[in-house]
FITORPA-988664 format. One record per residue (C-alpha): y, x, z; residue number from 1. Coordinates in steps of 0.2 Angstrom, whole numbers, plus 5000, padded with zeros to 4 digits. Layout:
! residues N
<<Y, X, Z>, NUM>
...
//
This chain:
! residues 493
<<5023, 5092, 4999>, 1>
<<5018, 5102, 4983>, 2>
<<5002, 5101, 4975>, 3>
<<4992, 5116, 4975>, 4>
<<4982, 5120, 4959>, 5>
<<4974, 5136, 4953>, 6>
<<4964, 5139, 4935>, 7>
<<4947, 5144, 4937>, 8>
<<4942, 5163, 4932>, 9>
<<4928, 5172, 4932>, 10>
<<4927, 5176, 4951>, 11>
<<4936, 5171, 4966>, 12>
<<4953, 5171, 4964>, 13>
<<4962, 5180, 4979>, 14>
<<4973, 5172, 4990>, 15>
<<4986, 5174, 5003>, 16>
<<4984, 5170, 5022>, 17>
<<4992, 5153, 5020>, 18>
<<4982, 5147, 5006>, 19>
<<4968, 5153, 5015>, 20>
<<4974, 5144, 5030>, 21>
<<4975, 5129, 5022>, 22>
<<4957, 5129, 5016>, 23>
<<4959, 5133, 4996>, 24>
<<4948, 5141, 4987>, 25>
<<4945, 5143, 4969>, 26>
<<4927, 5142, 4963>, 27>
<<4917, 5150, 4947>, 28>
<<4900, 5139, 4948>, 29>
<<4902, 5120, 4948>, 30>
<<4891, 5111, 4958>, 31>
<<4883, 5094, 4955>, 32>
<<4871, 5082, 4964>, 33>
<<4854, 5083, 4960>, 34>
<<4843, 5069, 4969>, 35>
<<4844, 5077, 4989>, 36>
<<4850, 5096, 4983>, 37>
<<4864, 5105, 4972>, 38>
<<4861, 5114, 4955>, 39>
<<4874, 5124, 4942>, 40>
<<4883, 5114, 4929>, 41>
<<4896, 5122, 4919>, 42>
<<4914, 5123, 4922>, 43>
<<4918, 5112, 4911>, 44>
<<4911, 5096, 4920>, 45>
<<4921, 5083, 4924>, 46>
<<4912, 5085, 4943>, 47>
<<4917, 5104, 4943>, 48>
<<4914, 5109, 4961>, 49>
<<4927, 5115, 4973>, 50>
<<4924, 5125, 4987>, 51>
<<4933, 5120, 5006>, 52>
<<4935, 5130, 5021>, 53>
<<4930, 5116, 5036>, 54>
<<4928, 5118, 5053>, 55>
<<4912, 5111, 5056>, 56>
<<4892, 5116, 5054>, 57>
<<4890, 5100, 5046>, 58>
<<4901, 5091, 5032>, 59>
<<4898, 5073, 5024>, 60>
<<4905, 5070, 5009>, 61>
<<4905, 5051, 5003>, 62>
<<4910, 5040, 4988>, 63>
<<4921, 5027, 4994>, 64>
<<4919, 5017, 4977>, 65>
<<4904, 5006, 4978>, 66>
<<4891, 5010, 4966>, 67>
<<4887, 4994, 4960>, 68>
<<4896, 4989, 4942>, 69>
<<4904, 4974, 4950>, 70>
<<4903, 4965, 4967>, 71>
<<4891, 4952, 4963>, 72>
<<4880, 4965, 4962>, 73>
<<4881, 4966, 4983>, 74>
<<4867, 4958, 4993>, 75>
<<4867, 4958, 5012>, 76>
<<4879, 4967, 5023>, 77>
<<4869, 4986, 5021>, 78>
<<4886, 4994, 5017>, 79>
<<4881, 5013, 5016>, 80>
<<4872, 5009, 5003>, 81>
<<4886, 5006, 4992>, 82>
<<4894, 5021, 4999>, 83>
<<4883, 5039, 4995>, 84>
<<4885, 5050, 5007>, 85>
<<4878, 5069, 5006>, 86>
<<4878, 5080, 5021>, 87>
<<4882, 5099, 5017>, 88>
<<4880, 5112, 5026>, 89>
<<4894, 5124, 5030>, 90>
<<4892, 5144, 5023>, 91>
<<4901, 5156, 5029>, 92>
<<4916, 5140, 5035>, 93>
<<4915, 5133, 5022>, 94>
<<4907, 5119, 5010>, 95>
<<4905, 5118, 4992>, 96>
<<4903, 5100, 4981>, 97>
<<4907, 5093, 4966>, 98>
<<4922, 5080, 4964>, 99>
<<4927, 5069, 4950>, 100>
<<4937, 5054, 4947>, 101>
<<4929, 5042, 4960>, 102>
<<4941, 5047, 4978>, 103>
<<4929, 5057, 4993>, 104>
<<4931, 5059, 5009>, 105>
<<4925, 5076, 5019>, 106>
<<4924, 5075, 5037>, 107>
<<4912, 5082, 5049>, 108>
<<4894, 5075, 5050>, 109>
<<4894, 5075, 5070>, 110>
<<4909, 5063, 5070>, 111>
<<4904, 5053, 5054>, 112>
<<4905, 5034, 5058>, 113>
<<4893, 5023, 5046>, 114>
<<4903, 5011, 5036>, 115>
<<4889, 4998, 5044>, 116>
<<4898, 5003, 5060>, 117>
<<4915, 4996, 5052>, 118>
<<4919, 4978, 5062>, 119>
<<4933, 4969, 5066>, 120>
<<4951, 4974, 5064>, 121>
<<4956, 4992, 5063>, 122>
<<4970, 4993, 5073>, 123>
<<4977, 5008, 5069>, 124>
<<4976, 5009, 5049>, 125>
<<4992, 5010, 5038>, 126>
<<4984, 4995, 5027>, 127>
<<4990, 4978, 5023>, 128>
<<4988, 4962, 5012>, 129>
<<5003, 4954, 5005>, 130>
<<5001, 4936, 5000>, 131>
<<4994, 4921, 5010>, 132>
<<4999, 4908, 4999>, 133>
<<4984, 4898, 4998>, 134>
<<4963, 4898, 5002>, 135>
<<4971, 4902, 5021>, 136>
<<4952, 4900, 5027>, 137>
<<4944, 4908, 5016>, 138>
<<4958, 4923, 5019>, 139>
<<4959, 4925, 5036>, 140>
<<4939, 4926, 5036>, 141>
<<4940, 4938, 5023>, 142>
<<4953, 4947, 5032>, 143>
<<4944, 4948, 5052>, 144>
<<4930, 4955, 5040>, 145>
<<4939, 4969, 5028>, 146>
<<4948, 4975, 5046>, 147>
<<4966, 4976, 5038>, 148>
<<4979, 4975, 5054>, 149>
<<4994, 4970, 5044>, 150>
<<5000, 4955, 5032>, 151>
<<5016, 4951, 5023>, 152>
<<5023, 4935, 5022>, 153>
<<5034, 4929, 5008>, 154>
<<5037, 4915, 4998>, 155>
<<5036, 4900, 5005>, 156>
<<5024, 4907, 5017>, 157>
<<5036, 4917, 5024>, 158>
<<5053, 4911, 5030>, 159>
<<5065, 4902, 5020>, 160>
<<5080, 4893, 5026>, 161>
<<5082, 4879, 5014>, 162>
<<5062, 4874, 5019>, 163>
<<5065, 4877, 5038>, 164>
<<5082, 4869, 5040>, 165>
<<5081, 4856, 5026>, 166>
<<5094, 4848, 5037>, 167>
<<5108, 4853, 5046>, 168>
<<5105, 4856, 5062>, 169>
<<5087, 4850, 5061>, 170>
<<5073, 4861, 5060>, 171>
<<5055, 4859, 5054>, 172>
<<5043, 4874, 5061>, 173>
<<5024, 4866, 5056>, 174>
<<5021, 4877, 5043>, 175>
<<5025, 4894, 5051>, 176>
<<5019, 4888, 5068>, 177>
<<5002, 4883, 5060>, 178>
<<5001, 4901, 5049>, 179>
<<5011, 4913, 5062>, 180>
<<4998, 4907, 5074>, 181>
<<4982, 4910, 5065>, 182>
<<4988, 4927, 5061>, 183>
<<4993, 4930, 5079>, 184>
<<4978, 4923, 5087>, 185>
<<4967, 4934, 5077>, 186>
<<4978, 4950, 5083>, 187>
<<4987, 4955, 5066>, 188>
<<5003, 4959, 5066>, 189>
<<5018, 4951, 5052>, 190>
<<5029, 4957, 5041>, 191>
<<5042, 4942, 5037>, 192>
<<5052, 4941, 5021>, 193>
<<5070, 4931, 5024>, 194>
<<5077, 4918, 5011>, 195>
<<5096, 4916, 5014>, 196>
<<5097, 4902, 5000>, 197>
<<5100, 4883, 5006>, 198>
<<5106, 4868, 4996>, 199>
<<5117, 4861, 5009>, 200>
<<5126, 4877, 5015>, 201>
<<5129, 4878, 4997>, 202>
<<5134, 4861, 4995>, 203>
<<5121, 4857, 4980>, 204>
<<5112, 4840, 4980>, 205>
<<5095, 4838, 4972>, 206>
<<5082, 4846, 4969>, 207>
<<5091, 4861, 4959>, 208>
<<5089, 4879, 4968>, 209>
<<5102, 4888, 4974>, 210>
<<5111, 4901, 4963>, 211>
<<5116, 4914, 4974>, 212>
<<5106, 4918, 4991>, 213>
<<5122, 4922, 5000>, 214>
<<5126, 4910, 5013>, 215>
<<5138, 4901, 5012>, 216>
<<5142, 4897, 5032>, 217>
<<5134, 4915, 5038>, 218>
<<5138, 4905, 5058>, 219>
<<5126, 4891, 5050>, 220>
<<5113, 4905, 5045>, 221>
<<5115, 4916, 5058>, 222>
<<5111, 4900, 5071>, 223>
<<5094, 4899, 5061>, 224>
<<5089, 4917, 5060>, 225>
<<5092, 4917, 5081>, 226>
<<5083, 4901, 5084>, 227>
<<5067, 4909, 5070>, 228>
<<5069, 4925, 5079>, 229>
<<5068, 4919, 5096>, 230>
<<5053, 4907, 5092>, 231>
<<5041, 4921, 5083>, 232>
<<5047, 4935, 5094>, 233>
<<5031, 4939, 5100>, 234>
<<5022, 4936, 5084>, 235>
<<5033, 4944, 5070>, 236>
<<5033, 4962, 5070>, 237>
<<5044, 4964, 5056>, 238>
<<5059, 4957, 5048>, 239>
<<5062, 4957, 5028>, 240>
<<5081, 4951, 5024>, 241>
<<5076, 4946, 5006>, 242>
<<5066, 4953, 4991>, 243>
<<5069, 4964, 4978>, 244>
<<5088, 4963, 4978>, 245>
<<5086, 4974, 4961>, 246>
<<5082, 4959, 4951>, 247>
<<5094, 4947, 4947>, 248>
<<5081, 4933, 4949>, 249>
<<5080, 4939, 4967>, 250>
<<5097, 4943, 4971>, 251>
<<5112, 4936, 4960>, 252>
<<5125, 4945, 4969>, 253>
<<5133, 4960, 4974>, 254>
<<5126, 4976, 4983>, 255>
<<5140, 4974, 4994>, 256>
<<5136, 4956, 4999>, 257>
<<5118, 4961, 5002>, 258>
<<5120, 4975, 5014>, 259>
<<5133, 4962, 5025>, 260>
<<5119, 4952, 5025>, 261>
<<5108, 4966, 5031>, 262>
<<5120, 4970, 5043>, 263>
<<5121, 4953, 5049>, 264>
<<5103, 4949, 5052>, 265>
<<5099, 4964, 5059>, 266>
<<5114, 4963, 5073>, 267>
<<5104, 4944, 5076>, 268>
<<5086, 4950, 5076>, 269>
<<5089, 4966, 5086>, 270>
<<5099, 4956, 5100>, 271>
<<5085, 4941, 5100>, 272>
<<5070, 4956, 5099>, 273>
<<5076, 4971, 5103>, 274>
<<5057, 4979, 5098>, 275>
<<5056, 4972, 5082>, 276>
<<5059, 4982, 5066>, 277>
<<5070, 4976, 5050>, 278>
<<5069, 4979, 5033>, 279>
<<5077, 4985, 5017>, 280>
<<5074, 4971, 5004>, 281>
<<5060, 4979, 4990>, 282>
<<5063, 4988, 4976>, 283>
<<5055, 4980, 4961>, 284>
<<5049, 4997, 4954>, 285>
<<5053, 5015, 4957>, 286>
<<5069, 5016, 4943>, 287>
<<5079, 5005, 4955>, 288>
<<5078, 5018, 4967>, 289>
<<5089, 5028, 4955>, 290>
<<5099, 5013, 4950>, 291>
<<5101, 5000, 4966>, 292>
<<5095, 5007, 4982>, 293>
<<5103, 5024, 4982>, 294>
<<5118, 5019, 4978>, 295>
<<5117, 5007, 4990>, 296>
<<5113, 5018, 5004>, 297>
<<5128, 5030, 4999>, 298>
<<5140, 5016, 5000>, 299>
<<5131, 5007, 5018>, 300>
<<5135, 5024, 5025>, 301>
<<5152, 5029, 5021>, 302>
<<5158, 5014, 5026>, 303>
<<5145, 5017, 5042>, 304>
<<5146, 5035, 5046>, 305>
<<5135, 5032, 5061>, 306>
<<5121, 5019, 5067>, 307>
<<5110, 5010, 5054>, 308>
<<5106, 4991, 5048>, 309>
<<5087, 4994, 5044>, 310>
<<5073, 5004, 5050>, 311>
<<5062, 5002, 5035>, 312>
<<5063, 5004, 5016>, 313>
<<5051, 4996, 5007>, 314>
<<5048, 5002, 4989>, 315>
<<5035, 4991, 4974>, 316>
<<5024, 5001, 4965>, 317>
<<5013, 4989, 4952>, 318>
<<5001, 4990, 4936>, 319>
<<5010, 4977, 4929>, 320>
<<5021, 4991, 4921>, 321>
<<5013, 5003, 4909>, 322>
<<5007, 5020, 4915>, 323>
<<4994, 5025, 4928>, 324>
<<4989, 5025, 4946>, 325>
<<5002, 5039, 4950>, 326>
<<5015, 5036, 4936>, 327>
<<5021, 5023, 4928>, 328>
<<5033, 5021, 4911>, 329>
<<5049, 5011, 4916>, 330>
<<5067, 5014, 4911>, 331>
<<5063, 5027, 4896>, 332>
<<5052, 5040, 4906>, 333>
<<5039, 5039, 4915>, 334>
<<5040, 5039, 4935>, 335>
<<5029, 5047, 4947>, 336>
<<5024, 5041, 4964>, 337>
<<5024, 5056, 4975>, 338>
<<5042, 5063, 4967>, 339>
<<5046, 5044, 4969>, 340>
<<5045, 5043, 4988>, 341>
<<5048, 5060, 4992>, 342>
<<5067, 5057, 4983>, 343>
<<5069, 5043, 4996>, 344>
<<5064, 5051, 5009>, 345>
<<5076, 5066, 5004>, 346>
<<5089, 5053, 5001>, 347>
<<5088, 5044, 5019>, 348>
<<5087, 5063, 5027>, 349>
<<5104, 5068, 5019>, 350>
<<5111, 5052, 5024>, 351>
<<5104, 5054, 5042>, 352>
<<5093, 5042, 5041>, 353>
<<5079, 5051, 5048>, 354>
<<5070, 5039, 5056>, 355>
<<5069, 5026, 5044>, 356>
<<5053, 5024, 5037>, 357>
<<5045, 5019, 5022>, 358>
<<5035, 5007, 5018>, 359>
<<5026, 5001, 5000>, 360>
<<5025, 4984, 5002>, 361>
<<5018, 4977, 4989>, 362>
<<5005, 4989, 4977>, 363>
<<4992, 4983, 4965>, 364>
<<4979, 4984, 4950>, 365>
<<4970, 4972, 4943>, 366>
<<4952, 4970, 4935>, 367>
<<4948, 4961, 4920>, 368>
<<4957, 4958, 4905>, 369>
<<4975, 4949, 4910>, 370>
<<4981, 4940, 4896>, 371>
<<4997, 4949, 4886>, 372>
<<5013, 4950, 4895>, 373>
<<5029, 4945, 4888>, 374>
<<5040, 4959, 4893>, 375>
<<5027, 4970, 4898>, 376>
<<5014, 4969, 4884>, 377>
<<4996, 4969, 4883>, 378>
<<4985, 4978, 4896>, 379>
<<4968, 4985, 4890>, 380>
<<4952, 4978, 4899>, 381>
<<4947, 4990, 4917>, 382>
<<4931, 4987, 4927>, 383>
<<4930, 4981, 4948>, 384>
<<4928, 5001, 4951>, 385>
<<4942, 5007, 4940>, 386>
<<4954, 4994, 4953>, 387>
<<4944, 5001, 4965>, 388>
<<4947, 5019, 4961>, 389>
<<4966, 5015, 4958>, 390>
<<4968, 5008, 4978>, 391>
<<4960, 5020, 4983>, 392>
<<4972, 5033, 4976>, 393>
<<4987, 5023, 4977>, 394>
<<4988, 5023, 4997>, 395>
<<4980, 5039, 5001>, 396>
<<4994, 5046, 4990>, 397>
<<5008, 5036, 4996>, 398>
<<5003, 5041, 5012>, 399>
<<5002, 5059, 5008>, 400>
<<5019, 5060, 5000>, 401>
<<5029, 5051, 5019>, 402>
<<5025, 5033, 5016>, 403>
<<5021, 5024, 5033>, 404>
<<5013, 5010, 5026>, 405>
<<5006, 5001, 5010>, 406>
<<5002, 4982, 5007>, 407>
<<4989, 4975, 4994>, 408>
<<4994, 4960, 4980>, 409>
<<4983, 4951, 4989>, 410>
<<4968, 4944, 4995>, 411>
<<4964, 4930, 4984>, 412>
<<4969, 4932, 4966>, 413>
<<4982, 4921, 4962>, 414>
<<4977, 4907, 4951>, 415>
<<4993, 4902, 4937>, 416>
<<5005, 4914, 4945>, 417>
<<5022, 4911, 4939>, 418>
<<5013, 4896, 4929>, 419>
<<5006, 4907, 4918>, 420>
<<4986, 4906, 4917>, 421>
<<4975, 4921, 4918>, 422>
<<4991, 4934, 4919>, 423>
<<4993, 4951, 4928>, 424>
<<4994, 4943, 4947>, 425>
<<4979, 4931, 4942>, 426>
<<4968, 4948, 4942>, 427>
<<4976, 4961, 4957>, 428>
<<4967, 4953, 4971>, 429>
<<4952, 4960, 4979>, 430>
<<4942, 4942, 4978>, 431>
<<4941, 4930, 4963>, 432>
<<4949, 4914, 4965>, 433>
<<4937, 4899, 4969>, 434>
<<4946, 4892, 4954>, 435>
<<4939, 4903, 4943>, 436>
<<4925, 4910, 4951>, 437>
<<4917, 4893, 4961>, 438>
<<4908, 4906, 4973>, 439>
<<4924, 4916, 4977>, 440>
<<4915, 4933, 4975>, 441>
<<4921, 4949, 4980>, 442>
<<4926, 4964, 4972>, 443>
<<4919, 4981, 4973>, 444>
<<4939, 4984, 4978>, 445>
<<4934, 4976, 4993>, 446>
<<4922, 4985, 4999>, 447>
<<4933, 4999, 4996>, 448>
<<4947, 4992, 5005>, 449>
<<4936, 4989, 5017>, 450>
<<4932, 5009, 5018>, 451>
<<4947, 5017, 5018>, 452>
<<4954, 5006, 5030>, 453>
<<4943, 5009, 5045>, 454>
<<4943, 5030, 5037>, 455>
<<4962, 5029, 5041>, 456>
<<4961, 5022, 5056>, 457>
<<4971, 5030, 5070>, 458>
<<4974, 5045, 5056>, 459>
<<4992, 5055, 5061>, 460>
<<4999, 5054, 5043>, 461>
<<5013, 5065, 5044>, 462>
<<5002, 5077, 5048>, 463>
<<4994, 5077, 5030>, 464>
<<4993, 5094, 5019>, 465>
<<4986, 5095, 5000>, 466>
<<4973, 5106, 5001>, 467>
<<4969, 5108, 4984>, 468>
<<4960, 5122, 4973>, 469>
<<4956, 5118, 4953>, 470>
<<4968, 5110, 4939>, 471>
<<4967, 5092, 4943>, 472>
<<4960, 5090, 4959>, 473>
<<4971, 5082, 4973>, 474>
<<4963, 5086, 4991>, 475>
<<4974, 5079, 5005>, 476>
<<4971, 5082, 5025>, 477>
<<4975, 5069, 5037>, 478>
<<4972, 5073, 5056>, 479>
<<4962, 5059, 5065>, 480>
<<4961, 5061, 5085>, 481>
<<4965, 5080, 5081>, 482>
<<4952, 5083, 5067>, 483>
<<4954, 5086, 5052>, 484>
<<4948, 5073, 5038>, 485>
<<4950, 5077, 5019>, 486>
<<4951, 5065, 5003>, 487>
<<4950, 5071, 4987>, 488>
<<4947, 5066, 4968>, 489>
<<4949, 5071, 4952>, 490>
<<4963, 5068, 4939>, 491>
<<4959, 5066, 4920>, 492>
<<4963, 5081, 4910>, 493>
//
């Protein structure tokens, strides 16, 4: 999908039938909100106005960042009064309204939910948490409230076989009886990541971990995928053969062992629950693409001409690197996120993959001031509403480009990630740790998860069309029960 821009003149630019179609127009007089009316600002303003053919009487345009300057600031449960909402109406088909850098959303006034109407899980939104790996309490409440449908499981909260099947032959379930459960009972649905690594199938005594994740006995490791798949198969949704085979930390193997692996799991999972869905082990970051997964998905299918041994690829997409929301700075240039999962999408199609989809799987931001990376360096101090801002655009742009899914780095910010204290993943999450913050306060990214989540829900994302007039300005139309609903913000000059 290509962006549409157009340069403001001194009129109104013509247009063709399609872009008129579409609903894009360009607009001389900006518009800015005054108290309860509109006035004139320049064109200049960084709210310059846009003008947008709708189908209704009646538009609402809302913020979905909070207003507040951080979520401590929040009292009670009034939700739309974080959330300013204006009602337009529409002249001639069409509204006009200011839009900067904090994301909107257009939809029609008649059909307009309150976000104080927003309860319990949203079924049907493309949102997810990654990350359960402690404050299980506190995160599954946190979870019911926000109304994400989805988490993702890794770690040693997901499945690994040297925890599980300490033993041969003996097989210890507590943990993910106790955490698949919760998750089940409350109606979300899980995405599992698999650990092939074991001491014994490797032969190693002690408490040293495993080199290589390749089984060594794949009959041994195949008997424990069948007996995991069987037990959970009404509770795991998903299966993950491993994590970010790119990095050598991950995966110190060959691509060729990995895709047997693949292929191996997925012939055990499919047999034991024929409805569940596999996937590709995650890219660290969009460059691997290039570098690993293509590659691999060449060399899968000419030795595969026909059939597949995966349904999902899952690609990472973090602030930890350098850049911003839509492009980051890795391997010598900088890498944007629509070009990013449109080239995997034209990849998979050329191999006949078609139906595969693809998934972000794990996405984040962070608020604060994380202390200096390493390998990636420093990382200037952001606000709760810039995070905010970020997720926002983050998934409504994935989406926009053909991804299927996204998942959040996490609930709970993790406290000494990596033994490293106050470091990127210690600020990504969308609550302060209890550790650090003894009332376990939300952020205003929260909230704003909270929004978009229930705004997406039961949206037909391959349906979406960028709808955009003005340098800069992203508009994106999702359909949602056969209306139209439209996002839209503001890039930075």
């Amino acid at each position: 999908m290509k962006i549409l821009t157009f340069k403001e003149t001194g009129g109104i630019r013509r247009i063709g039938a399609r872009h008129r179609a579409l609903g894009i127009f360009a607009w001389p007089a900006v518009l800015l909100f005054n108290g309860m009316g509109l006035h004139a600002a320049p064109p200049s303003s960084a709210d310059a106005g846009i003008k947008l053919a709708v189908p209704w009487k009646q538009a609402r345009v809302t913020r979905m960042v909070p207003t507040v300057a951080s979520g401590r600031e929040v009292k009670g449960q009034d939700l739309a009064r974080l959330f300013p909402c204006t009602t337009l109406e529409a002249v001639d088909g069409a509204v006009t309204f200011p839009i900067g850098s904090v994301p909107v959303v257009i939809e029609s006034a008649k059909s307009a939910i309150s976000p104080n109407a927003f309860t319990g899980l949203s079924g049907g939104s493309p949102l997810g948490i990654h990350g359960f790996e402690t404050d299980l309490p506190e995160s599954l409440a946190h979870l019911q409230d926000i109304g994400i449908p989805w988490v993702r499981l890794a770690g040693p909260s997901g499945l690994v076989w040297d925890l599980v099947e300490p033993t041969a032959g003996a097989y210890n379930w507590e943990h993910q009886d106790r955490l698949f459960g919760e998750f089940k009972k409350m109606g979300v649905k899980i995405c599992v990541v698999v650990l092939a690594a074991n001491r014994w199938d490797q032969g190693i005594v002690g408490a040293q971990r495993p080199k290589s994740r390749r089984p060594t006995h794949m009959g041994s490791y195949k008997s424990f995928l069948r007996e995991a798949v069987k037990r959970y198969a009404s509770t795991v949704a998903c299966w993950q053969i491993e994590n970010e085979v790119d990095n050598k930390m991950s995966w110190d193997d060959t691509p060729s062992a990995y895709l047997d692996l693949l292929a191996t799991s997925y012939a055990v999972i499919k047999e034991n629950a024929p409805n569940a869905q596999v996937a590709f082990a995650g890219m660290s970051n969009p460059h691997a693409c290039e570098t690993v997964l293509f590659p691999m998905l060449k060399a899968y299918r000419n030795e595969n001409p026909e059939g597949t041994c995966f349904d999902i690829i899952d690609l990472h997409w973090s602030r930890q690197f350098q850049g911003t929301y839509d492009r980051l700075q890795i391997g010598g240039k900088p890498r944007r996120l629509d070009d990013t999962i449109r080239g995997i999408r034209k990849q998979l199609d050329a191999l006949s993959l078609q139906k595969t989809k693809i998934w972000l799987n794990e996405i984040s931001d962070y608020a604060g001031a994380p202390a200096a990376d390493p390998v990636d360096g420093s990382y200037a101090k952001k606000s709760e509403a810039e995070q905010a801002t970020s997720l926002v655009k983050m998934v409504l742009l994935s989406l926009a480009s053909g991804a299927d899914r996204t998942f959040w780095v996490n609930m709970i910010d993790w406290h000494g990630w990596g033994g490293r204290q106050g470091g990127y993943f210690d600020n990504v999450g969308l609550v302060y740790n209890p550790m650090v913050d003894p009332k376990g306060t939300k952020k205003t990214v929260y909230y704003s998860a909270k929004f978009l989540s229930h705004m997406l829900d039961g949206c037909r994302f391959e349906s979406a069309v960028p709808v955009s007039g003005n340098p800069g300005v992203r508009v994106y139309m999702f359909l949602r029960n056969g209306e139209p609903v439209y996002f839209g913000w503001r890039d930075p000059g």
